[in-house]
N, C-alpha and C positions, 0 to 999 in steps of 0.2 A: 598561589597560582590557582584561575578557578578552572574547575573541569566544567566541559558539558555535560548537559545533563542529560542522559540514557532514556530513550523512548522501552514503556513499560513492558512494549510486546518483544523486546529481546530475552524476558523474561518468561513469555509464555509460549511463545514458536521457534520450532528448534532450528537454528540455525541450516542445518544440513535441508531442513525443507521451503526455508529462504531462497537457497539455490536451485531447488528447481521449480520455485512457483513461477507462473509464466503468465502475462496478461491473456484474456480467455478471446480478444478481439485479433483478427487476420494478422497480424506481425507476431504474433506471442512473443511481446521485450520482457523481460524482465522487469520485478516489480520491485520497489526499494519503500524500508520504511516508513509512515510516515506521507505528508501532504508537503507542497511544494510551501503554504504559509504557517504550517504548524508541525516541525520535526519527530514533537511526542506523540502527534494524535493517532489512534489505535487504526488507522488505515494503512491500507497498502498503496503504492502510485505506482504507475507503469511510466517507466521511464522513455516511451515512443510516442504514447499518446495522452498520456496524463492524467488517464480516468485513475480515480481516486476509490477503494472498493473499500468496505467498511471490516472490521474484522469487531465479531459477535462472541462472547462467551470464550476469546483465544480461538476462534476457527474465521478464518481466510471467508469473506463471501464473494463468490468470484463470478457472480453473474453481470451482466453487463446491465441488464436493467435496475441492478442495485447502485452502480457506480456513478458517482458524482461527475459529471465532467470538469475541466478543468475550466477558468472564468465564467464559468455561469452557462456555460455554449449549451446548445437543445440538442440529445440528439437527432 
């Protein structure tokens, strides 16, 4: 049976601050894993608006003018 395979940063962010990391834009949703087309990639996604925020060296960069938006969109 194959398993999936584990995005790297479960390994360097501790889970306990998973939970309280919050998108830094007007809803602060929750931020999960990972990009909506690449589950391993070392980003965080917020699950309200979909900005994509890069994580540098194991540290979260949670400004919004870092984050990718989701399709390509400008802010």
């Amino acid at each position: 049976m194959a398993t999936s395979p584990v995005n790297p940063l479960t390994a360097v962010l501790d889970p306990a601050l998973l939970e309280v990391l919050a998108c830094p834009a007007e809803h602060h949703a929750p931020l999960v894993l990972g990009t909506p087309d690449d589950a391993l990639a070392l980003a965080l996604t917020c699950t309200e608006c979909g900005r994509m925020f890069p994580v540098r060296d194991g540290i979260p960069v949670l400004l919004l003018d870092e984050a990718a938006l989701p399709g390509g969109q400008v802010p």
